[in-house]
ZAMARGU-4260 file (C-alpha; in steps of 0.2 Angstrom, whole numbers, plus 5000, padded with zeros to 4 digits):
<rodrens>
0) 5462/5456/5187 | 5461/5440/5174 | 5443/5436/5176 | 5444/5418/5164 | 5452/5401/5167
5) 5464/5397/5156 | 5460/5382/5144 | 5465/5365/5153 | 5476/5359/5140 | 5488/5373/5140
10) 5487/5372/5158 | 5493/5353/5157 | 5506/5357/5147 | 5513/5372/5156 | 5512/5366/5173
15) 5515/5346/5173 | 5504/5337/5186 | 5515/5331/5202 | 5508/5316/5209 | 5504/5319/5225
20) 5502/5306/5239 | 5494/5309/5255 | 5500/5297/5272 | 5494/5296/5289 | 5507/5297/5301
25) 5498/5296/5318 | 5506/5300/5332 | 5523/5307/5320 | 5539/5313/5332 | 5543/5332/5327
30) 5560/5334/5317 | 5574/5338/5329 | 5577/5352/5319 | 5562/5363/5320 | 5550/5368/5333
35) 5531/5374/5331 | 5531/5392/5334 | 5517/5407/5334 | 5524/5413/5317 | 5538/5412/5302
40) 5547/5427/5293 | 5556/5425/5276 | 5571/5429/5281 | 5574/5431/5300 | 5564/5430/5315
45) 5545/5436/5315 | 5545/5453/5323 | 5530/5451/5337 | 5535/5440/5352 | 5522/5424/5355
50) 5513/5433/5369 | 5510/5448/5358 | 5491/5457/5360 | 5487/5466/5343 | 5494/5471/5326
55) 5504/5487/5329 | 5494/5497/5317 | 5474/5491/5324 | 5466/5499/5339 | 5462/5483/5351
60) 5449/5497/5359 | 5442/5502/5343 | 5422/5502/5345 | 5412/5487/5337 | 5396/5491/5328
65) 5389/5504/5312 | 5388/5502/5295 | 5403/5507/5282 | 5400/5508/5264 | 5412/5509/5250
70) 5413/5512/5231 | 5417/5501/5218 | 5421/5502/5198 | 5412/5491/5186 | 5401/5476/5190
75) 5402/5457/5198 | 5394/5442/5193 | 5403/5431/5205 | 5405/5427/5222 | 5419/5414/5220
80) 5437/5424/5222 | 5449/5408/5218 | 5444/5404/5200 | 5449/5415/5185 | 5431/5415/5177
85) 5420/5429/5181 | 5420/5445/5187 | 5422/5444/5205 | 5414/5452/5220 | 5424/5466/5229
90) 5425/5460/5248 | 5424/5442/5252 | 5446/5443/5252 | 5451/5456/5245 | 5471/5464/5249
95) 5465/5481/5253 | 5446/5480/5260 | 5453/5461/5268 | 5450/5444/5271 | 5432/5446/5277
100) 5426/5429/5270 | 5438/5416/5267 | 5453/5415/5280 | 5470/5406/5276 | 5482/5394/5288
105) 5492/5410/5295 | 5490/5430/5293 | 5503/5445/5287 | 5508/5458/5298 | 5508/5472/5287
110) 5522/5482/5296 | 5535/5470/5290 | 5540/5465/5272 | 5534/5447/5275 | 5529/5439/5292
115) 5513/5426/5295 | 5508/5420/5312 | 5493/5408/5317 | 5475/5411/5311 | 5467/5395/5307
120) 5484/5385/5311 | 5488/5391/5330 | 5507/5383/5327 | 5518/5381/5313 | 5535/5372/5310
125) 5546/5376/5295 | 5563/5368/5296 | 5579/5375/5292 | 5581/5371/5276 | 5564/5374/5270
130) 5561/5356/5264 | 5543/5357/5274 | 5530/5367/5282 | 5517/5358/5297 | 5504/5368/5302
135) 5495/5362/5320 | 5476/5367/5316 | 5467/5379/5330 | 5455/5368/5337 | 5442/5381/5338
140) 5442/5388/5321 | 5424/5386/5313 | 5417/5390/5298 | 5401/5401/5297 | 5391/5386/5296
145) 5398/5381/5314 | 5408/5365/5308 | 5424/5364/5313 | 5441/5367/5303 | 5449/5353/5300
150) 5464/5344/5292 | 5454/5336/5279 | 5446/5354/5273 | 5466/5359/5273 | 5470/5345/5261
155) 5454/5348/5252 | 5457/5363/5248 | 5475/5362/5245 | 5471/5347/5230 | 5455/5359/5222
160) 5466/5373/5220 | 5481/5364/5212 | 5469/5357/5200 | 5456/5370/5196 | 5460/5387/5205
165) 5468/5402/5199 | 5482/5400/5189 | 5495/5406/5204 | 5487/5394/5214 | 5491/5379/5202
170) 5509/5384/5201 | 5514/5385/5216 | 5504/5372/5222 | 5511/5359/5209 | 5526/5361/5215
175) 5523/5351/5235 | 5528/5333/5233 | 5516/5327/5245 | 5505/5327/5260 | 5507/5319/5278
180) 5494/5321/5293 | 5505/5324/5308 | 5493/5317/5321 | 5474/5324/5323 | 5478/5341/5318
185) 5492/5343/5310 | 5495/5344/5289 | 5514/5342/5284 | 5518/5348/5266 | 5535/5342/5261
190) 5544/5349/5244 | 5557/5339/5233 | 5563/5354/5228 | 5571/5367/5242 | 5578/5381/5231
195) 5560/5391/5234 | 5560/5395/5250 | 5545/5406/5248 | 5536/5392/5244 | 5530/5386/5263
200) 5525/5405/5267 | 5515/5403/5251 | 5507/5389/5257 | 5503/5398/5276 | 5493/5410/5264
205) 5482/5396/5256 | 5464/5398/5258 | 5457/5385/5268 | 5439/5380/5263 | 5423/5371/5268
210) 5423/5353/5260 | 5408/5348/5268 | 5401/5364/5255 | 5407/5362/5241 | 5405/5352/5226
215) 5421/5348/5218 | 5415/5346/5200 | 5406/5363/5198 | 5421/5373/5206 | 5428/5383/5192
220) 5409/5389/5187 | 5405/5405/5192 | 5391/5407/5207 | 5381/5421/5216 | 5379/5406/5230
225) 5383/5415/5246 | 5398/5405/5253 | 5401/5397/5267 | 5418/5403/5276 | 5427/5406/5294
230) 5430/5423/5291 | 5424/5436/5302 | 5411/5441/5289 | 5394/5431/5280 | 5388/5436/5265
235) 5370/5443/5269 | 5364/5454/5252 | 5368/5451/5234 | 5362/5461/5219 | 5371/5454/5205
240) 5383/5470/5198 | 5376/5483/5210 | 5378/5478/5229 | 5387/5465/5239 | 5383/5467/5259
245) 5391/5459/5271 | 5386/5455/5290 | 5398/5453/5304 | 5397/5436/5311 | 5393/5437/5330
250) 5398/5420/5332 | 5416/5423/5324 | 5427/5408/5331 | 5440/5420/5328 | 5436/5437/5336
255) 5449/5437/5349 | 5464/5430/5343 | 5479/5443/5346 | 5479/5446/5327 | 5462/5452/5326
260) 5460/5464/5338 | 5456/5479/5335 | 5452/5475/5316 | 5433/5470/5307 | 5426/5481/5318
265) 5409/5486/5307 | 5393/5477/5311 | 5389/5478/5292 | 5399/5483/5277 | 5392/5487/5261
270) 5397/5487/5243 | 5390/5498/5231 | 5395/5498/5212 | 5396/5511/5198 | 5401/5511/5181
275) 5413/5527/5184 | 5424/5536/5193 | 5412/5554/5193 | 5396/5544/5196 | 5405/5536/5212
280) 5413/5553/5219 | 5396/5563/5216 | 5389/5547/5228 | 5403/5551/5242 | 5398/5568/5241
285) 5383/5566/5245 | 5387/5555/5260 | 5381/5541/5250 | 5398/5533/5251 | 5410/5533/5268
290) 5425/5532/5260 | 5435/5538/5241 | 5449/5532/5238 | 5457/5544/5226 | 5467/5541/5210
295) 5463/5556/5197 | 5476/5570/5202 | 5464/5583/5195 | 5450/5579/5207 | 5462/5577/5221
300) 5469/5597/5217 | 5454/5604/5213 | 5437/5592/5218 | 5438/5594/5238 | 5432/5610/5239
305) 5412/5605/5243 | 5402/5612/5260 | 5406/5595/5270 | 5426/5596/5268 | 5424/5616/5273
310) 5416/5609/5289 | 5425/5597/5293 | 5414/5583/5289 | 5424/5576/5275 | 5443/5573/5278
315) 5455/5573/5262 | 5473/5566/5269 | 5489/5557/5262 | 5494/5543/5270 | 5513/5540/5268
320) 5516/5520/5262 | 5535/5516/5267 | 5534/5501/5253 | 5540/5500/5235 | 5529/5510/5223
325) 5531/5497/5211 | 5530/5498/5194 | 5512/5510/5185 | 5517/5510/5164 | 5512/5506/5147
330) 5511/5488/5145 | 5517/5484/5125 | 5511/5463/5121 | 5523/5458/5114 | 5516/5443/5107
335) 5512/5458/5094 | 5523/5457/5080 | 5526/5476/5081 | 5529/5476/5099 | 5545/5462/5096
340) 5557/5474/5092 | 5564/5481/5110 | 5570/5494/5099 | 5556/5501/5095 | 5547/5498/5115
345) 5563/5509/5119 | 5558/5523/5106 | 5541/5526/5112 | 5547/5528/5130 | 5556/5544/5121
350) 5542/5551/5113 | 5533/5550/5134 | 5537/5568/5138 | 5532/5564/5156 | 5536/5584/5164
355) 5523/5588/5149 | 5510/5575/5157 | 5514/5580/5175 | 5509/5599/5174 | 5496/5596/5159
360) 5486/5581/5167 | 5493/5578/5184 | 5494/5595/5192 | 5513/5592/5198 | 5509/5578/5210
365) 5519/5565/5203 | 5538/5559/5202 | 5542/5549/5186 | 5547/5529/5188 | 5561/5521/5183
370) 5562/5506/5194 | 5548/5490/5195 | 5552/5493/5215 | 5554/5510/5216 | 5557/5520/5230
375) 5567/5504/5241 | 5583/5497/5246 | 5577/5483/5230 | 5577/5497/5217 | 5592/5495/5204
380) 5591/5514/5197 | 5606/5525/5204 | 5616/5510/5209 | 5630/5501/5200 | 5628/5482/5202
385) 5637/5475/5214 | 5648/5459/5212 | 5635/5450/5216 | 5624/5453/5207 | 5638/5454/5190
390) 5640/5436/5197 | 5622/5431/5195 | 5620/5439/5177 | 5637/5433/5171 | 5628/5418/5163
395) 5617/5429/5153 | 5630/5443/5144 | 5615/5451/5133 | 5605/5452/5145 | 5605/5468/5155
400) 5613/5485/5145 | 5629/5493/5150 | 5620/5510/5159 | 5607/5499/5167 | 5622/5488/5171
405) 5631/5505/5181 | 5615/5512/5185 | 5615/5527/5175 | 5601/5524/5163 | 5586/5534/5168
410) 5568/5537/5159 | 5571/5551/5145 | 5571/5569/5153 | 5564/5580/5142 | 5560/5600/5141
415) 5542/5599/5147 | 5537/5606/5129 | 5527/5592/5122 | 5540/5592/5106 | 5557/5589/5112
420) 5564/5589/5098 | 5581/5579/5104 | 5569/5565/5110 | 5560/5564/5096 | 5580/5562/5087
425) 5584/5547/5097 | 5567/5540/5093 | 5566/5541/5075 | 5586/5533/5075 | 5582/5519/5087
430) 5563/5516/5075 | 5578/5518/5061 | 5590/5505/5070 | 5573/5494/5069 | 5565/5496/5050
435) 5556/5509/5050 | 5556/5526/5040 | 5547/5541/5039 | 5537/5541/5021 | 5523/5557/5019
440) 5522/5558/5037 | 5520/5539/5043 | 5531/5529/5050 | 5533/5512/5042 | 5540/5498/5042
445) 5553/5496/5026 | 5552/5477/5026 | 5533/5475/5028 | 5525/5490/5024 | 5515/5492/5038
450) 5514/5508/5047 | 5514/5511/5065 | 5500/5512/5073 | 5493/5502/5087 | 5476/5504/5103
455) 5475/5508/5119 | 5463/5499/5127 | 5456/5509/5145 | 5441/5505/5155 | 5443/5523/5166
460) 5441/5543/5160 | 5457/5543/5169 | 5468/5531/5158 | 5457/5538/5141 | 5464/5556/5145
465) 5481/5549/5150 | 5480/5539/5131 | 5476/5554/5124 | 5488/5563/5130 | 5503/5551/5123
470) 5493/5549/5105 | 5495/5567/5104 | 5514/5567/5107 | 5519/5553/5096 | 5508/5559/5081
475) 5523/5572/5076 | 5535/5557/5070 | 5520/5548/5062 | 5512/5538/5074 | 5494/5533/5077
480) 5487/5525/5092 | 5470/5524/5094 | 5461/5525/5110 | 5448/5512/5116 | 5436/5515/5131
485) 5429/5498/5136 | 5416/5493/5149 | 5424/5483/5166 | 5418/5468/5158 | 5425/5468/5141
490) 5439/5474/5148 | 5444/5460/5157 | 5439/5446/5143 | 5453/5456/5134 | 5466/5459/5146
495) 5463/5437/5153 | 5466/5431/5133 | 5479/5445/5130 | 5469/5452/5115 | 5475/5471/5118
500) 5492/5479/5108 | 5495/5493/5123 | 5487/5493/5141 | 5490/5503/5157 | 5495/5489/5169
505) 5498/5491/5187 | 5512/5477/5196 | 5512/5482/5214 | 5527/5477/5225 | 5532/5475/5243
510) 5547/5475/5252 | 5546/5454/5249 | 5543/5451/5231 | 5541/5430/5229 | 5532/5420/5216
515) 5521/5433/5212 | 5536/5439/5200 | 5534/5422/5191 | 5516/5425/5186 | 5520/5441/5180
520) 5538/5438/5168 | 5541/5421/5168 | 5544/5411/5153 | 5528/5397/5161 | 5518/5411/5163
525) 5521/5420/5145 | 5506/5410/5137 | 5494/5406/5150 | 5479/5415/5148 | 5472/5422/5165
530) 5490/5426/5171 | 5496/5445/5175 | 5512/5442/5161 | 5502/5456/5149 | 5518/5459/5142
535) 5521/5441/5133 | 5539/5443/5144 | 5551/5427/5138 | 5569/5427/5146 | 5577/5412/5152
540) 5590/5427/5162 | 5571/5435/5170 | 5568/5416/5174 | 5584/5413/5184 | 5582/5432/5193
545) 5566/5426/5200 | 5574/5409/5206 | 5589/5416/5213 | 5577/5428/5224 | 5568/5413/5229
550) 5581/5403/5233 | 5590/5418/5245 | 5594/5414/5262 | 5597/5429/5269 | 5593/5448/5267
555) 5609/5452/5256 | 5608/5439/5246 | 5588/5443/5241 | 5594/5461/5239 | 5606/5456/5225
560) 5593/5445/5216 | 5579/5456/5217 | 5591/5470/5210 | 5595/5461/5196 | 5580/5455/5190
565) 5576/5474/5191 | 5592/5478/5178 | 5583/5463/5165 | 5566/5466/5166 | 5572/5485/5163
570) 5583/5482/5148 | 5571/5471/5139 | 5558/5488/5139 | 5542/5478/5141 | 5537/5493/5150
575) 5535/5513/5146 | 5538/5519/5166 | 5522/5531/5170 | 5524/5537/5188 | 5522/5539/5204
580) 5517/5545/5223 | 5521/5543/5240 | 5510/5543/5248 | 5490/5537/5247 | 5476/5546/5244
585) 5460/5544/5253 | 5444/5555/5257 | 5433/5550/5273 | 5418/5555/5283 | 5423/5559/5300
590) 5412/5547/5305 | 5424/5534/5299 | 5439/5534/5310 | 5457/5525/5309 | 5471/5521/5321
595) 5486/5535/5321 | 5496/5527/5314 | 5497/5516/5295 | 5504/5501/5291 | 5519/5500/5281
600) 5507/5497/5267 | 5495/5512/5269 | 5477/5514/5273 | 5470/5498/5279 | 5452/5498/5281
605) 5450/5482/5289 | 5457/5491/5304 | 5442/5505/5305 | 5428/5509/5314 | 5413/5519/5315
610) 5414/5535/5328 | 5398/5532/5341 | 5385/5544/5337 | 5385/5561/5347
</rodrens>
């Protein structure tokens, strides 16, 4: 994750300020058009009725109390998650461990692709046509410091992370027209522009802090401060880069709404930090740890064989996810001159001899990846496009090739030998196409000179052998890549200012992909330090993909957009496709119990507890 802001000029310029005026409407009637309800879907109803008692996938009789800890890579230096300066703490709101800290105006339900219902706003009101979003504010939210949630910490908070949060949060915040109170407790956010109708769900999500504890002009610096938030959870230990605990609050405002139940369950939760992967399993081993969550196929084939797992003490299981795999790969920059060429991004996909890697490095465990949402309805591989969807990219001819267009194209197969030789054919002709020839055993470019050769840059022994692996099967056609193992923290300053030629990025999707596609490809995003567009990606075609899906109002129509931004971002070869599994991989002490049954996401830990001593 970008750990540094991005400089405030560049910001300006990208993202021009909206002015935003804020009115008190006491006493306001309620549109005709839309009623307050318990929760909002993006397209549809929500799925839980308004008198619904849990989450389908917590246990509302789970057992409260115990101590859980986990494991994490690399260090922190921060304990402020919405600035892009830092290296933050694992924790305090986190997408897997959960929200523990800070809370937001409405909460996901993780067993469908997007649906938020009431957390710190007990209502909510989103008309038709999208053109506003009113939350009513639960008049018995707190934060930890036992003053109350209010409208004013909403509008606070809304107006601190427009101007000096993240940079998602100043994009999509920029783009509310204004404010209106709606009475004591409700906050209207109205929009000019309708054609993003993701945006009021964005805006449920919005972190809601404590005005009364923040200072405003020493926000965007980073702090070991314990916070002050409403979450279930207060910050009791810090040991800057070593240890974050965590103490559940037993005067939670929140502990039993119907959305929490059964989740946040451990009296304490501890985070423990090590600078690799080996050093962090040895500690699960020893019962050091409660829980790994495993990524190294090796270990997973071949590592559980230890006394505990033979007793039963230690439980190894897969835990199906039923959500795109999303897209695991190569990043090229292309703000690289030698990356510019799509020509040659698409010849060094041939030279990836992916059935080599799988029995070599991955123990057979993997299927390769030839969608950014793989494994969904959303996926355009082994689908032609529809009219639709022809429609939608008729504007933009050059933009998607004729086999991606049909749904034919697939990563290159390859004989498994490590030297295929007819790959290694296409990609000298397509490094031909593109400048380059072969002169005593380098490839270089005819015009400039220069041979090919660019870095890696990893921060895990995973990624490193992985690098490895791909510099000894490009070195045949003259090639060199060099391999740079980096600490977390250099790693991060690298990956924020984009100073890297080849990384190993991870985009994650779900079965609702929104704005988050516009921090990662779009053309406003393509220069702004701190944002998750590694690849420099600059397509006015990606662009209207991503605005179509955001402007769809129904299931179809979504499908179609989402689809073909799939065919673009595919025929522009940003990416070399890696691969992918199912399911997840997670180890845990029997003392750490979960519910049955997973979300449509996976594991989710926030939903665990801690078996009673026996």
């Amino acid at each position: 994750m970008p750990t540094s802001a991005p400089h405030a000029g560049s910001v300006r310029r990208l993202f021009p300020a909206l002015a935003l005026a804020v009115s008190v409407v006491a006493g306001m009637a309620l549109p005709a058009e839309a009623e307050p309800g318990h929760g909002i879907a993006m397209h549809g109803a929500p799925a839980l009725p308004a008198d619904f008692e849990h989450l389908p996938y917590a246990n509302p009789d789970a057992p409260k109390g115990g101590v859980v800890t986990y494991g994490v890579l690399g260090s922190f230096d921060s304990l402020n998650p919405f600035i892009a300066r830092g290296e933050i703490a694992v924790g305090l709101r986190d997408p897997f461990y959960g929200n523990n800290v800070y809370e937001s105006l409405l909460e996901r339900n993780r067993d469908e692709p997007f649906s938020l219902y009431g957390l710190l706003a007990e209502r909510v009101e989103m008309p038709e046509d999208r053109n506003s979003i009113t939350f009513f504010m639960n008049p018995e939210a707190r934060f930890s410091d036992g003053e109350p949630v209010t409208v004013d910490d909403v509008i606070f908070s809304f107006e601190l992370l427009r101007d000096k949060g993240r940079p998602n949060h100043r994009t999509y915040y920029r783009k509310v027209d204004r404010i209106e109170r709606v009475g004591d407790a409700g906050v209207r956010f109205v929009f000019s522009d309708t054609s993003d109708r993701e945006l009021p769900l964005i805006l449920g999500l919005m972190p809601v802090l404590p005005q009364h504890a923040i200072d405003r002009e020493t926000f965007d610096r980073t702090t070991l401060d314990p916070p002050v938030g409403s979450g279930p959870y207060t910050v009791a230990t810090v040991d800057p880069g070593k240890r974050l605990v965590l103490k559940r609050d037993a005067d939670y405002w929140g502990r039993d709404l119907p959305i929490n139940r059964g989740r946040f369950n451990f009296d304490t939760m501890r985070f423990d930090y090590f600078r690799d992967q080996s050093s962090q399993f040895e500690a699960f081993k020893k019962g050091l740890l409660d829980a790994f969550l495993e990524t190294d196929p090796t270990r997973w084939a071949t590592g559980y064989e230890f006394p505990a797992v033979a007793a039963g003490d230690v439980v190894p299981e897969k835990i199906r996810t039923e959500t795109p795999r999303g897209m695991f790969a190569f990043a090229f920059n292309t703000r690289r001159s030698k990356f510019q060429d799509p020509r040659v991004r698409e010849a060094l996909g041939y030279l990836f001899d992916f059935p080599w890697i799988n029995a070599n490095l991955l123990h057979g465990q993997f299927d390769r990846t030839a969608s950014y949402f793989q494994n969904s309805e959303l996926a355009s591989t082994g689908r032609p496009a529809s009219a639709h969807e022809r429609d939608l990219l008729a504007p933009y001819p050059d933009a998607v090739r004729d086999d991606i267009l049909e749904g034919t194209w697939r990563p290159p197969q390859s004989d498994g030998s490590g030297r295929d030789r007819t790959n290694m054919r296409e990609a000298l002709a397509l490094f031909r196409e593109a400048g380059y020839g072969i002169e005593n055993g380098r490839l270089i470019n005819q015009t400039t000179g220069e041979p090919l050769a660019f870095e890696i840059l990893v921060t895990t022994r995973e990624d490193e052998r992985l690098a490895l692996a791909y510099q000894r099967l490009v070195k045949p056609v003259g090639i060199t890549i060099n391999v740079r193992y980096v600490d977390s923290a250099q790693y991060q300053a690298r990956l924020q200012s984009f100073d890297f030629d080849v990384i190993r990025a991870a985009w994650p999707s779900s079965l609702s992909p929104g704005n988050e596609q516009l921090y990662r490809w779009s053309s406003l995003t393509a220069d702004a330090q701190g944002s998750f567009n590694y690849t420099g990606a600059s397509d006015p075609a990606i662009d209207a993909m991503i605005q179509e899906m955001l402007a769809a109002r129904t299931r179809e129509d979504f499908v179609n957009a989402v689809r073909a931004l799939d065919r673009v971002l595919l025929s522009g070869f940003y990416v070399l496709p890696l691969y992918h599994s199912p399911d997840q991989w997670i180890a845990r002490w029997s003392r750490i119990q979960h519910p049955d049954e997973p979300s449509l996401t996976g594991a989710e830990p926030d939903t665990w507890w801690a078996k009673a001593a026996e």
